[in-house]
PDB file with SEQRES, HELIX, SHEET and CRYST1 records, atoms N, CA, C and O in Angstrom:
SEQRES   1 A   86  UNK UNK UNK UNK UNK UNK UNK UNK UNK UNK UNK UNK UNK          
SEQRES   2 A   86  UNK UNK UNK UNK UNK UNK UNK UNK UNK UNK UNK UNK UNK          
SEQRES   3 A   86  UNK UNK UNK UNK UNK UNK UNK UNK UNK UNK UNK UNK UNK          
SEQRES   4 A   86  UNK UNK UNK UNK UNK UNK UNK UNK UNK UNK UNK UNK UNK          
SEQRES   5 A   86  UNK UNK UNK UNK UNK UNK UNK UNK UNK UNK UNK UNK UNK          
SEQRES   6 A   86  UNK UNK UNK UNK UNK UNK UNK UNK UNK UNK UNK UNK UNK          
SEQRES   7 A   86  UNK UNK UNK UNK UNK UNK UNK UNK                              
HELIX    1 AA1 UNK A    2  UNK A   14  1                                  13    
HELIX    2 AA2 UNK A   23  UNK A   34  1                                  12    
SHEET    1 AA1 4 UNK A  40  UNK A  43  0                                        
SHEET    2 AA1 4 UNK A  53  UNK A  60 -1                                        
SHEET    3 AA1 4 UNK A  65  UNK A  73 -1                                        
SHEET    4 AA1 4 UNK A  78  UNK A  82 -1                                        
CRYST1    1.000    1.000    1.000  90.00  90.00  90.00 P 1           1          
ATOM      1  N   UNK A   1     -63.608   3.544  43.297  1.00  0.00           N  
ATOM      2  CA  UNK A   1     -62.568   4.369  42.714  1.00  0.00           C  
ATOM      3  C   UNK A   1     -62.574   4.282  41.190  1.00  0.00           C  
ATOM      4  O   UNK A   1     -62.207   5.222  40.485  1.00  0.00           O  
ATOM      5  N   UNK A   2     -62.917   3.355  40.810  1.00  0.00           N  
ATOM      6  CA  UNK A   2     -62.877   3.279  39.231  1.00  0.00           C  
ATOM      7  C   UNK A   2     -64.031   3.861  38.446  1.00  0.00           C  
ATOM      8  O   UNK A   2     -64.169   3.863  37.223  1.00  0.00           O  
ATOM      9  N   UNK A   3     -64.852   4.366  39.391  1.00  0.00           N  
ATOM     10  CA  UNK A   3     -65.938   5.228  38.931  1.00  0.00           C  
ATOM     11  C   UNK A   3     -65.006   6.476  38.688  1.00  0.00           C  
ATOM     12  O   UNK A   3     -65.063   6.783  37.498  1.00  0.00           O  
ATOM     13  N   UNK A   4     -64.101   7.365  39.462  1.00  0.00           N  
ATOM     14  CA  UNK A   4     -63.732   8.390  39.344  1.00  0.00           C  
ATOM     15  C   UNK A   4     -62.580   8.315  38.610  1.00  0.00           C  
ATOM     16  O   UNK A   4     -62.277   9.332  37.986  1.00  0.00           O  
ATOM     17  N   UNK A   5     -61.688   7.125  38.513  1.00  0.00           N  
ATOM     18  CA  UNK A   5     -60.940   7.414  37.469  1.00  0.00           C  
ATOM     19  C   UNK A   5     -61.221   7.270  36.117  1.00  0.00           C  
ATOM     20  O   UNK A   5     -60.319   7.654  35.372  1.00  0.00           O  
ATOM     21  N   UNK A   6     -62.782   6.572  35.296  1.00  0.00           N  
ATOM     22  CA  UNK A   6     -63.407   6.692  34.535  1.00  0.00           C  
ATOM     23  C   UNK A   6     -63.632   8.304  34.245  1.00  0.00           C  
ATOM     24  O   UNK A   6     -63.034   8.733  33.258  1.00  0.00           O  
ATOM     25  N   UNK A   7     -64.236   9.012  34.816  1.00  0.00           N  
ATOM     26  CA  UNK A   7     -64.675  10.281  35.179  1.00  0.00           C  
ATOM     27  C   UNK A   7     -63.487  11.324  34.535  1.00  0.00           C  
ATOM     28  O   UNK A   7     -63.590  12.121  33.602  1.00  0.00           O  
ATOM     29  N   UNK A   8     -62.390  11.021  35.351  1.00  0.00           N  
ATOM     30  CA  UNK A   8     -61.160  11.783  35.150  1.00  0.00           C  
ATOM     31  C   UNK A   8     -60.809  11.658  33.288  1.00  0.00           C  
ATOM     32  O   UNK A   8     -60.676  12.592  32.498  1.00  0.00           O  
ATOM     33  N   UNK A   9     -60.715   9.810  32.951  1.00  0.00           N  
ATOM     34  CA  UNK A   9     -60.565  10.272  31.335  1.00  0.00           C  
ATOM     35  C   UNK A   9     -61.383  10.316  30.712  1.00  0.00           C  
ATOM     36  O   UNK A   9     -61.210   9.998  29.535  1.00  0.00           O  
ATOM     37  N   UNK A  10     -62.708  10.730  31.162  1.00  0.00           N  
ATOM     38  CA  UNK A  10     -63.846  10.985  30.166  1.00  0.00           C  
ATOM     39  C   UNK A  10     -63.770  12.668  29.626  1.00  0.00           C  
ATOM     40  O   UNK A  10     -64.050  13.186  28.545  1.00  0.00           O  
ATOM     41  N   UNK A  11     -63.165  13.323  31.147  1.00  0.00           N  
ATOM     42  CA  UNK A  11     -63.152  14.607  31.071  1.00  0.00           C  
ATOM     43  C   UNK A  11     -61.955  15.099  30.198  1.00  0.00           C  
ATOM     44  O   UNK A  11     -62.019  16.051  29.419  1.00  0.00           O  
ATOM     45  N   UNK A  12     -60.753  14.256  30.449  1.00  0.00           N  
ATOM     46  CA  UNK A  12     -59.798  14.635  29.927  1.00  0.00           C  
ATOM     47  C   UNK A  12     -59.783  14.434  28.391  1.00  0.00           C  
ATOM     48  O   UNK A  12     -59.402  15.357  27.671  1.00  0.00           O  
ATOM     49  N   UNK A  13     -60.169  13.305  27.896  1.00  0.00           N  
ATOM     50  CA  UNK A  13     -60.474  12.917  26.215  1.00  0.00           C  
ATOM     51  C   UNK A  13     -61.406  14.103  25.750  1.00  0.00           C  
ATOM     52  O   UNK A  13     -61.078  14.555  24.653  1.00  0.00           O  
ATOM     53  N   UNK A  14     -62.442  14.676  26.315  1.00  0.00           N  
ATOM     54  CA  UNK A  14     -63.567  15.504  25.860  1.00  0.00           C  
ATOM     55  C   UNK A  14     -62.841  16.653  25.889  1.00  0.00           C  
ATOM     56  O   UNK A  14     -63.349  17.537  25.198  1.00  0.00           O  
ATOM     57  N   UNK A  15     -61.371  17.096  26.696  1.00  0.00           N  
ATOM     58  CA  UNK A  15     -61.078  18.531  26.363  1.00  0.00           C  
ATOM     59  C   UNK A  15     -60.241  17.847  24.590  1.00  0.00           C  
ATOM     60  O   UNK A  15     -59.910  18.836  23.936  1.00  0.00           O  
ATOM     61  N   UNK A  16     -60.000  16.910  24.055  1.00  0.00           N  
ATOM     62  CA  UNK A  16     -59.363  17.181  22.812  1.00  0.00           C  
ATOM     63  C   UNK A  16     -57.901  16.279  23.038  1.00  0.00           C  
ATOM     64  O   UNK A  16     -57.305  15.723  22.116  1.00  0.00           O  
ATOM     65  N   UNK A  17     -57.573  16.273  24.143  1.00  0.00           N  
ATOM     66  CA  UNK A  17     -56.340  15.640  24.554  1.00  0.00           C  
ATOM     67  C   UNK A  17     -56.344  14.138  23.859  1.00  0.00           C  
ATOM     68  O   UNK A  17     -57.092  13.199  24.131  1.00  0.00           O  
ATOM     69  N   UNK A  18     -55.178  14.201  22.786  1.00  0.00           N  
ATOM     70  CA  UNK A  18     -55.132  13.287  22.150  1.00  0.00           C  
ATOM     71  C   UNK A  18     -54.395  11.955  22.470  1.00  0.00           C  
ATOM     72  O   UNK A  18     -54.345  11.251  21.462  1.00  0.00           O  
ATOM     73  N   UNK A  19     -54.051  11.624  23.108  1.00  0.00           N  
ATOM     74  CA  UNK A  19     -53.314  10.662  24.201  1.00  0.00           C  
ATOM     75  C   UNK A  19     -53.826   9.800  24.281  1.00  0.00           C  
ATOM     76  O   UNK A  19     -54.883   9.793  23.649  1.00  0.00           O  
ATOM     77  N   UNK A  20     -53.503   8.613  25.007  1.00  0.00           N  
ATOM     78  CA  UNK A  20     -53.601   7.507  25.700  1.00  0.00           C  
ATOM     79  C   UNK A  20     -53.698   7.973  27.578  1.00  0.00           C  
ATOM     80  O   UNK A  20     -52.740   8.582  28.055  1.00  0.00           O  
ATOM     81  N   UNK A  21     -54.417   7.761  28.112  1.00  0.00           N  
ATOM     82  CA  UNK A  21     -54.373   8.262  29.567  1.00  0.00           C  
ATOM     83  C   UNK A  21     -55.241   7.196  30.368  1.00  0.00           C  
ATOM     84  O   UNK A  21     -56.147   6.436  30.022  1.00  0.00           O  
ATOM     85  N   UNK A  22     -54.538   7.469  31.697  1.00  0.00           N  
ATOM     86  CA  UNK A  22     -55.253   6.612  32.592  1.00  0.00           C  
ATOM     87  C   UNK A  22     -55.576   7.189  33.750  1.00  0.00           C  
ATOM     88  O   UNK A  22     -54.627   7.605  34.414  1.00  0.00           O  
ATOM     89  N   UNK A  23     -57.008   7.379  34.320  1.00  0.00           N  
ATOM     90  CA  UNK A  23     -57.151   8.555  35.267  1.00  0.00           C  
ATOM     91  C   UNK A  23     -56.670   7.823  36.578  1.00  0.00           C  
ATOM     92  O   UNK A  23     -56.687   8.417  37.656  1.00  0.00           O  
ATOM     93  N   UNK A  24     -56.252   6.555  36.464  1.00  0.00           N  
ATOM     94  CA  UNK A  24     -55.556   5.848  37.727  1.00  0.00           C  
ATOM     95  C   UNK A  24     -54.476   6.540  38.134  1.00  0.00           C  
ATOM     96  O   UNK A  24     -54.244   6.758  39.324  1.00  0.00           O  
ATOM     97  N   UNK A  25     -53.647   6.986  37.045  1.00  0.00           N  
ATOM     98  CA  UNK A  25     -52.400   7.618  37.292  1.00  0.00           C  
ATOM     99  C   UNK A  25     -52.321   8.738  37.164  1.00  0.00           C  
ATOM    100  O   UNK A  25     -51.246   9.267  37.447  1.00  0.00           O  
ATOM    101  N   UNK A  26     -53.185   9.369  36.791  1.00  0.00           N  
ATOM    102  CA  UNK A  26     -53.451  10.747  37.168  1.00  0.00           C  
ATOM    103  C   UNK A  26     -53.925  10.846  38.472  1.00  0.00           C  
ATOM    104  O   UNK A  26     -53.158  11.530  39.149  1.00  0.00           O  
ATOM    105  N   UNK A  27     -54.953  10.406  39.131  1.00  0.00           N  
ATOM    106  CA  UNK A  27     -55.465  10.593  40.597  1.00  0.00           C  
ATOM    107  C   UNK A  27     -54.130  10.501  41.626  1.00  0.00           C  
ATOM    108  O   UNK A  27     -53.862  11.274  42.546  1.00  0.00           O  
ATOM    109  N   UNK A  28     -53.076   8.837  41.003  1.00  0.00           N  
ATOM    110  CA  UNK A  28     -52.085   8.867  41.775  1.00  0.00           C  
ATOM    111  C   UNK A  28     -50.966   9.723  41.926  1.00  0.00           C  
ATOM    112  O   UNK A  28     -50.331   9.724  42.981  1.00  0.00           O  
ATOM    113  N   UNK A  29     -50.575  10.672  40.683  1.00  0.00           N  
ATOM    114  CA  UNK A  29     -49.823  11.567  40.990  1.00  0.00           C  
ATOM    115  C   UNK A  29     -50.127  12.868  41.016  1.00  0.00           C  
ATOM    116  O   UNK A  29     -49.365  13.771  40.674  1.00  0.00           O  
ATOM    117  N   UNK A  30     -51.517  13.024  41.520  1.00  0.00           N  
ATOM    118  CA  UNK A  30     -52.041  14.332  42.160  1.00  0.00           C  
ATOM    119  C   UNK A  30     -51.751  13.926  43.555  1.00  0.00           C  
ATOM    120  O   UNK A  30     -51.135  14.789  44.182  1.00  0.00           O  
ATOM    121  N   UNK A  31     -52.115  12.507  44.413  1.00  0.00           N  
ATOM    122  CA  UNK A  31     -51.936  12.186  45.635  1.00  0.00           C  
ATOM    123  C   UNK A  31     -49.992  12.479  45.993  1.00  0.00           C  
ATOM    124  O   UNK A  31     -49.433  13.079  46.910  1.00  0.00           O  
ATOM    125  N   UNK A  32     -49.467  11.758  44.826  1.00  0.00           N  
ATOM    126  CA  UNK A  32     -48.261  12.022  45.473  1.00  0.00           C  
ATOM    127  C   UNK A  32     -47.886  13.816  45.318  1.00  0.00           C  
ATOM    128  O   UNK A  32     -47.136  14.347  46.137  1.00  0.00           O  
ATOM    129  N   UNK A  33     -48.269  14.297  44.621  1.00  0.00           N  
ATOM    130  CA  UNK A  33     -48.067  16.139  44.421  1.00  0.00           C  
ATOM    131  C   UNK A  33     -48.138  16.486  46.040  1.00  0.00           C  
ATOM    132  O   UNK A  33     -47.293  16.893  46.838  1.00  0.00           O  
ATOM    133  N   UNK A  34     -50.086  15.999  46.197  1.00  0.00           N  
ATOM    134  CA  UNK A  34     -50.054  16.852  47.575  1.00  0.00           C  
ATOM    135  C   UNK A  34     -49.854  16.481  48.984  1.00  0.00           C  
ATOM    136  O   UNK A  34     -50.061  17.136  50.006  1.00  0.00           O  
ATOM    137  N   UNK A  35     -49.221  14.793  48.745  1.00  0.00           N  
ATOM    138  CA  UNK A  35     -48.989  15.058  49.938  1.00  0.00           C  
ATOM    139  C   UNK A  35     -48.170  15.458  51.050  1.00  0.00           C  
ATOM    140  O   UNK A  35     -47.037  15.830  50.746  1.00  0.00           O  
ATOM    141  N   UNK A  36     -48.451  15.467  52.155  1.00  0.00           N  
ATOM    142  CA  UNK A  36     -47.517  16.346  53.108  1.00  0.00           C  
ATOM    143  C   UNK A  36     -48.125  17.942  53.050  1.00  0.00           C  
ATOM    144  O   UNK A  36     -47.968  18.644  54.049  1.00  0.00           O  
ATOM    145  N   UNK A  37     -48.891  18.548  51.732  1.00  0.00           N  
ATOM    146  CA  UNK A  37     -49.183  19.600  51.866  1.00  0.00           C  
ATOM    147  C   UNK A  37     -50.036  19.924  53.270  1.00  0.00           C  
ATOM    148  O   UNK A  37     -50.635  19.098  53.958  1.00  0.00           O  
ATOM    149  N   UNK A  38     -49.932  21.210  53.471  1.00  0.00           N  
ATOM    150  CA  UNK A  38     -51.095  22.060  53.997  1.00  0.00           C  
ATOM    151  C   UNK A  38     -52.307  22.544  53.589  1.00  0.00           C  
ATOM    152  O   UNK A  38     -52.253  22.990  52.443  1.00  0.00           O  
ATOM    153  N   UNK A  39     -53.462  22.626  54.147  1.00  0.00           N  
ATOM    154  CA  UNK A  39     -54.860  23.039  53.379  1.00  0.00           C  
ATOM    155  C   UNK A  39     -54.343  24.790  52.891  1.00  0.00           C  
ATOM    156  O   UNK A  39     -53.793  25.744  53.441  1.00  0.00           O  
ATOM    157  N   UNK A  40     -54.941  24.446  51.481  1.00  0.00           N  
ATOM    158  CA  UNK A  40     -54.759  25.468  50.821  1.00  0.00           C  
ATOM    159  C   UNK A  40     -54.911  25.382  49.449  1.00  0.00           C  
ATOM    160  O   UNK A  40     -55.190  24.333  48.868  1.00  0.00           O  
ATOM    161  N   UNK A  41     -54.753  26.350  48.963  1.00  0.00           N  
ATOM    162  CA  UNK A  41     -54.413  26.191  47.001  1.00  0.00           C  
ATOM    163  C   UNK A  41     -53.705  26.105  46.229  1.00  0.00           C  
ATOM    164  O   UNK A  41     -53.383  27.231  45.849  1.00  0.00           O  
ATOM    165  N   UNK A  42     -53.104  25.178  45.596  1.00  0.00           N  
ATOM    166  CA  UNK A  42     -52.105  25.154  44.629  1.00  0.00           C  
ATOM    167  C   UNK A  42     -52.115  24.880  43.391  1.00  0.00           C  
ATOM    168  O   UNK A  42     -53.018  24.366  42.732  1.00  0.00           O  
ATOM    169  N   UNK A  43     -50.987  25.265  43.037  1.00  0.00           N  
ATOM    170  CA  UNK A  43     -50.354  24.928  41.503  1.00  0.00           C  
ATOM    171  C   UNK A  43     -49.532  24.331  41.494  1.00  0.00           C  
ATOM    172  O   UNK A  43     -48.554  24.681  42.153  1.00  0.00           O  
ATOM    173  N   UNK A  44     -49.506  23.123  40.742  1.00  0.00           N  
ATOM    174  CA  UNK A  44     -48.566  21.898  40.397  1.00  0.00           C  
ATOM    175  C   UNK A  44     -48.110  21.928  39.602  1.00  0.00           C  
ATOM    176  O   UNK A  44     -48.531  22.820  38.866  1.00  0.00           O  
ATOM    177  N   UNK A  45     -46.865  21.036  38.982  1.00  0.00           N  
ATOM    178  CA  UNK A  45     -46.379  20.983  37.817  1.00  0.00           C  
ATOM    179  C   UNK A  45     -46.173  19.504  37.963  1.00  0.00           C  
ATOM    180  O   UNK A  45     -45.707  19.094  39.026  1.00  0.00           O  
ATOM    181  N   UNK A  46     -46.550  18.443  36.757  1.00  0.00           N  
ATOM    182  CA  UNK A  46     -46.167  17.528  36.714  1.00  0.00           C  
ATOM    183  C   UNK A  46     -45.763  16.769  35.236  1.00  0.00           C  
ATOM    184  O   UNK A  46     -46.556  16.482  34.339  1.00  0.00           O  
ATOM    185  N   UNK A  47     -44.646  16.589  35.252  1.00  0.00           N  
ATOM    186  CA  UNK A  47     -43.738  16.204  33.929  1.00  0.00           C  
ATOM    187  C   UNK A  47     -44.335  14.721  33.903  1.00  0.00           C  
ATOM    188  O   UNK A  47     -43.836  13.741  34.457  1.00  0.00           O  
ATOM    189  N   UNK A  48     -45.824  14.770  32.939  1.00  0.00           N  
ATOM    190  CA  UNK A  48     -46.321  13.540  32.819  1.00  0.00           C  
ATOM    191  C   UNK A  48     -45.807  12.255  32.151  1.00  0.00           C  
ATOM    192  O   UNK A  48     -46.053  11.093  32.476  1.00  0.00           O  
ATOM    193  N   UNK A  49     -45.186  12.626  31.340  1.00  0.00           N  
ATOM    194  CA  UNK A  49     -44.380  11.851  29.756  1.00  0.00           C  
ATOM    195  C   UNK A  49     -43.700  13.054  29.773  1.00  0.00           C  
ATOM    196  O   UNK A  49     -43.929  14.116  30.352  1.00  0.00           O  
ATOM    197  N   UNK A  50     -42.615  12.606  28.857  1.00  0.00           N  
ATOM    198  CA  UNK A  50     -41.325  13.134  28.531  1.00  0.00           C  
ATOM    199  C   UNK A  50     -41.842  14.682  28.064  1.00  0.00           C  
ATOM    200  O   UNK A  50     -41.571  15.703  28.696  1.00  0.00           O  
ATOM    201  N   UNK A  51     -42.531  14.639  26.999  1.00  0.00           N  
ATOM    202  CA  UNK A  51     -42.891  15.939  26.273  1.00  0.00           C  
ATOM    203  C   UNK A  51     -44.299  16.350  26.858  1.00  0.00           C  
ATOM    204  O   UNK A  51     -44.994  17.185  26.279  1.00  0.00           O  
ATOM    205  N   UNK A  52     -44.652  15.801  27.897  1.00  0.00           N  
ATOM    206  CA  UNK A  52     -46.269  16.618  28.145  1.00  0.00           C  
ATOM    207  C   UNK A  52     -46.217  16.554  29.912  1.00  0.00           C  
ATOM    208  O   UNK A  52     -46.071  15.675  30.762  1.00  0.00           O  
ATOM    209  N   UNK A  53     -46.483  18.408  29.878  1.00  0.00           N  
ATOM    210  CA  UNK A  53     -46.750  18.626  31.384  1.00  0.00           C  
ATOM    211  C   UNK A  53     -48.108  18.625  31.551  1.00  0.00           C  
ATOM    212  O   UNK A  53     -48.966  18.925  30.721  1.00  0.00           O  
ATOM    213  N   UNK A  54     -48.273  18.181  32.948  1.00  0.00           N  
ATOM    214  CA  UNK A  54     -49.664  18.360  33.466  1.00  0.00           C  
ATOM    215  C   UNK A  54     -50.028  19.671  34.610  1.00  0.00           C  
ATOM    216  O   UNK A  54     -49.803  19.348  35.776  1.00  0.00           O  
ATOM    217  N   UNK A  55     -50.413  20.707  34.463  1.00  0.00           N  
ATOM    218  CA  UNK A  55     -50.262  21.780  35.563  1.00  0.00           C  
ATOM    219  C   UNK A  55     -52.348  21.577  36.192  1.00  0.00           C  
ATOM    220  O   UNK A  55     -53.460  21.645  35.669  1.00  0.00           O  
ATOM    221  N   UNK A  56     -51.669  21.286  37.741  1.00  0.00           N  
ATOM    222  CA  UNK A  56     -52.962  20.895  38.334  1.00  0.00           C  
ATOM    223  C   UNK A  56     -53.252  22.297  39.536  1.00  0.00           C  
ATOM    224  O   UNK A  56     -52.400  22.612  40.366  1.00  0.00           O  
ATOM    225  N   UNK A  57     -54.443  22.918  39.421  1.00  0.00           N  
ATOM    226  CA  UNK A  57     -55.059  23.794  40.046  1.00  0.00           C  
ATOM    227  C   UNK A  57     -55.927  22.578  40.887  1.00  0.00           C  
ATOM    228  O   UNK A  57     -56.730  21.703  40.561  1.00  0.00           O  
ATOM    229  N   UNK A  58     -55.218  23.093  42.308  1.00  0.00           N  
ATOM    230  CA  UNK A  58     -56.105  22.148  43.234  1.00  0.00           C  
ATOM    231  C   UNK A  58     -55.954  22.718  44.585  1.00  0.00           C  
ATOM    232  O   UNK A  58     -54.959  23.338  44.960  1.00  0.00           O  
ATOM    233  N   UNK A  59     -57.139  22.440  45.385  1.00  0.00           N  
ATOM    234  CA  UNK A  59     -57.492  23.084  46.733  1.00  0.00           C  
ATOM    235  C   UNK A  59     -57.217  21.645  47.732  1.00  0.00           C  
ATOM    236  O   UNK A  59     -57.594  20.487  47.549  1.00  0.00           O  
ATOM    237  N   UNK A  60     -56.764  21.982  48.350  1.00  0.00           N  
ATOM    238  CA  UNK A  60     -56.157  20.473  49.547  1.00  0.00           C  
ATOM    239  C   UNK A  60     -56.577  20.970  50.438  1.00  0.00           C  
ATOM    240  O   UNK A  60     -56.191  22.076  50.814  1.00  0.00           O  
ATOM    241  N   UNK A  61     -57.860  20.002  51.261  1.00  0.00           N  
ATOM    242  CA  UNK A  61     -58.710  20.252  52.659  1.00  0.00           C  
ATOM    243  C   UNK A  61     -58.236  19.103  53.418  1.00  0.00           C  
ATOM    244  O   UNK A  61     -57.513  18.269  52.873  1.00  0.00           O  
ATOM    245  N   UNK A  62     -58.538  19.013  54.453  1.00  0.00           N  
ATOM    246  CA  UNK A  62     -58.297  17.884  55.510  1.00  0.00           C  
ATOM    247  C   UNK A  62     -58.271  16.631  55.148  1.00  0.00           C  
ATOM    248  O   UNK A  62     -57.261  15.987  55.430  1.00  0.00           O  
ATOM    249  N   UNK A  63     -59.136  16.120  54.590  1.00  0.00           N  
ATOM    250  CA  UNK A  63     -58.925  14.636  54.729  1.00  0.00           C  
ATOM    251  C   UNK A  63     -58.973  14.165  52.573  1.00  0.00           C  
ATOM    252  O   UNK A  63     -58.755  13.105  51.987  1.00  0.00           O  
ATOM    253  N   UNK A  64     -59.312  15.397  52.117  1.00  0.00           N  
ATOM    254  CA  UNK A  64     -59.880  15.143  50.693  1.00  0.00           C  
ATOM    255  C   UNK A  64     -58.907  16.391  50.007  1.00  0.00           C  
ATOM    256  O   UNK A  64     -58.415  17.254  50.734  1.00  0.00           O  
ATOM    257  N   UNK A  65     -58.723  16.378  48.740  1.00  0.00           N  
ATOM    258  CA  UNK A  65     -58.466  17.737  47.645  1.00  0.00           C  
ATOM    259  C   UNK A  65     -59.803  17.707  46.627  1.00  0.00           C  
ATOM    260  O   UNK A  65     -60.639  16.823  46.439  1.00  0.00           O  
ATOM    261  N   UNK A  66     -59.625  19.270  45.954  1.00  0.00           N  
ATOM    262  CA  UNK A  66     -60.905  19.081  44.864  1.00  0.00           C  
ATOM    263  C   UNK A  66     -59.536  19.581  43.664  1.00  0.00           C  
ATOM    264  O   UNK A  66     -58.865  20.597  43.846  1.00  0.00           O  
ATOM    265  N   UNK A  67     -59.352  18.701  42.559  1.00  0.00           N  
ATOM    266  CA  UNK A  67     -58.796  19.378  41.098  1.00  0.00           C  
ATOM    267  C   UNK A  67     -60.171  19.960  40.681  1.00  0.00           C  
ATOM    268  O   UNK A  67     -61.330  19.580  40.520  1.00  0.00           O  
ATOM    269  N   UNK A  68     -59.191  21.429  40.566  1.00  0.00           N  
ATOM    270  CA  UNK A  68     -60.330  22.347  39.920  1.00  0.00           C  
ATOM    271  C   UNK A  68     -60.444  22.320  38.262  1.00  0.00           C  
ATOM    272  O   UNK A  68     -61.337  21.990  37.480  1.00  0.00           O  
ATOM    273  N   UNK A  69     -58.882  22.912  38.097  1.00  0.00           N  
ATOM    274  CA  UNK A  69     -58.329  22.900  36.470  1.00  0.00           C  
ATOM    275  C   UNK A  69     -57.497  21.817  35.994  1.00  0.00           C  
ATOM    276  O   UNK A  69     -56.950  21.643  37.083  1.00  0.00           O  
ATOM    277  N   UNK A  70     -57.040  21.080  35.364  1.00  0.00           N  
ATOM    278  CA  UNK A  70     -55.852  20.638  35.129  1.00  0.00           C  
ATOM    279  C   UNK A  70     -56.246  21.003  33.417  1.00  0.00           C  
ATOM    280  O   UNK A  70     -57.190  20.684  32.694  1.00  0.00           O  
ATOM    281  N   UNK A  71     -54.750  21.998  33.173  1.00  0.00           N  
ATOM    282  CA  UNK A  71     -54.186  21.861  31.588  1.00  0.00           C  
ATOM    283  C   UNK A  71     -52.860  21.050  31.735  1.00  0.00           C  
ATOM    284  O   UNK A  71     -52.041  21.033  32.654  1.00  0.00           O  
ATOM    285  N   UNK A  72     -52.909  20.285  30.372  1.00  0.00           N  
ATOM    286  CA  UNK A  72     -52.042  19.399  29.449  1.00  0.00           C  
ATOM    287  C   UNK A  72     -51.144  20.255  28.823  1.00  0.00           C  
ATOM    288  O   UNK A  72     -51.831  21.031  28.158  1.00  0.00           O  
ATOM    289  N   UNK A  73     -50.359  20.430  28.734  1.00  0.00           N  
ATOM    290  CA  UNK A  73     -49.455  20.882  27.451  1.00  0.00           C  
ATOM    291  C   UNK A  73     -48.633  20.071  27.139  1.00  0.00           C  
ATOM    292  O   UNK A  73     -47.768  19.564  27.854  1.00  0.00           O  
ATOM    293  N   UNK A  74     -48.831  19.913  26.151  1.00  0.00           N  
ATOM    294  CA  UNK A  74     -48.159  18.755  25.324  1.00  0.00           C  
ATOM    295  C   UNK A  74     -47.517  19.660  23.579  1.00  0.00           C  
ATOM    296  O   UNK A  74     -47.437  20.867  23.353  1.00  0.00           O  
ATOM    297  N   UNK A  75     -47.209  18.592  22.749  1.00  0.00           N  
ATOM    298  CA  UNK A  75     -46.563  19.214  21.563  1.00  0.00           C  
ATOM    299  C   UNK A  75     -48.078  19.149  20.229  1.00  0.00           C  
ATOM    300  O   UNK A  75     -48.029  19.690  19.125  1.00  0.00           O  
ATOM    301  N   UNK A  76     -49.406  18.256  20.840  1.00  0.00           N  
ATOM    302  CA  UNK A  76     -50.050  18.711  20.172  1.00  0.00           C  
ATOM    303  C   UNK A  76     -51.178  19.673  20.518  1.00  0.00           C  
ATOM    304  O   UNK A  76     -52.321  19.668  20.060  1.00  0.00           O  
ATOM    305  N   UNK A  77     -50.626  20.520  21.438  1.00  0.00           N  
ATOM    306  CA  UNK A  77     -51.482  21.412  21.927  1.00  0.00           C  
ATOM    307  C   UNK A  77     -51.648  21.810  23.402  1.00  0.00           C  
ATOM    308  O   UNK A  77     -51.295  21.043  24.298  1.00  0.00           O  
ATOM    309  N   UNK A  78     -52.173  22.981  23.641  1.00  0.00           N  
ATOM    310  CA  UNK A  78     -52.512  22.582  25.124  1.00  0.00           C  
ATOM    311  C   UNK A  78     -54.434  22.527  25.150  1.00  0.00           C  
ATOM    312  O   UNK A  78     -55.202  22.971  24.297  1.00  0.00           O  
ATOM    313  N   UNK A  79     -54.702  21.946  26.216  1.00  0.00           N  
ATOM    314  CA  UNK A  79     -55.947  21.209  26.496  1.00  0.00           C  
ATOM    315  C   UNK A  79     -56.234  21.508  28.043  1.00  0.00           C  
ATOM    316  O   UNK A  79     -55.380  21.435  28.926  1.00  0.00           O  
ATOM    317  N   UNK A  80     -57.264  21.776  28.182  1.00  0.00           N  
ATOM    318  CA  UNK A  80     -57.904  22.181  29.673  1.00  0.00           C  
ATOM    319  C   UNK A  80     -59.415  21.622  29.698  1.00  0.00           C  
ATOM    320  O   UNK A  80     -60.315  21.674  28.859  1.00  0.00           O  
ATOM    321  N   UNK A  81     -59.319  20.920  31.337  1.00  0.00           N  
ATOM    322  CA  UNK A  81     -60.768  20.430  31.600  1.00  0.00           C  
ATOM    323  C   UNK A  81     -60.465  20.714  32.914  1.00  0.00           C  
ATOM    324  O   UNK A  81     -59.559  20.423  33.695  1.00  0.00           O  
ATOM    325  N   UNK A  82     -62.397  21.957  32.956  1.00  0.00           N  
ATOM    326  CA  UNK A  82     -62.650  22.474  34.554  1.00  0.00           C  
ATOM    327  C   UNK A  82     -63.392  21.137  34.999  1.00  0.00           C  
ATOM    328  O   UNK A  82     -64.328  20.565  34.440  1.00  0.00           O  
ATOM    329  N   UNK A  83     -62.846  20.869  35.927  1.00  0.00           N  
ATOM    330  CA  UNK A  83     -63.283  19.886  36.624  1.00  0.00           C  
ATOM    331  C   UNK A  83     -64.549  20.160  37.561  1.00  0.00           C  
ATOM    332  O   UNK A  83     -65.284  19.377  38.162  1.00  0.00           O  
ATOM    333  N   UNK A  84     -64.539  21.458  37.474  1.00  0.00           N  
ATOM    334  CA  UNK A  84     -65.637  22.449  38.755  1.00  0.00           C  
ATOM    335  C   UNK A  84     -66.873  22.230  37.699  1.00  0.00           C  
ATOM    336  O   UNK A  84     -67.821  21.597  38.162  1.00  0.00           O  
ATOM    337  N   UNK A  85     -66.966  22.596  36.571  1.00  0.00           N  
ATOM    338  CA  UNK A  85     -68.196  23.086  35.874  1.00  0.00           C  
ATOM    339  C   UNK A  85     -68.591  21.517  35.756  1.00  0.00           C  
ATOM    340  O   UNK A  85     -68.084  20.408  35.924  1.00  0.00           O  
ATOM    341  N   UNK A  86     -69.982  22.199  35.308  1.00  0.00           N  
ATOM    342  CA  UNK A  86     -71.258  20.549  34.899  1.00  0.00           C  
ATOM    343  C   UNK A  86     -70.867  20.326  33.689  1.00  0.00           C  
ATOM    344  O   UNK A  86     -71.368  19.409  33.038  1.00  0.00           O  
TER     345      UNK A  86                                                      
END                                                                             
């Protein structure tokens, strides 16, 4: 797991996002977003810190989800990393 939450703030620092982040707690409150969901596609909203939302584009399959998009908006900007592309 710490391979992918490496992963998560490598991607997230490289969109510009000027923060402190931990993709531990990002992975964990994508898990708590979806669960209970149904397979399908959604849009999240998550009030990460006081002043910065996290809006997560994510597909929830059976046993796994894929984050496609997640943008940041925050007060120094907003910031997006496709998680889909190479």
């Amino acid at each position: 797991m710490d391979e992918l939450y490496q992963i998560i703030e490598q991607k997230i620092k490289a969109s510009g996002y000027p923060r402190e982040i931990s993709g531990a707690k990002v992975y964990n409150d994508i898990c708590d977003q979806i669960e209970g969901k149904e397979n399908g596609e959604y849009l999240l909203l998550s009030k990460f810190e006081d002043d910065v939302v996290f809006e997560y584009h994510i597909t929830v399959k059976d046993e796994e989800f894929n984050l496609g998009i997640l943008t940041m908006k925050a007060p120094e900007g907003v910031f997006e990393v496709d998680f889909d592309a190479e």
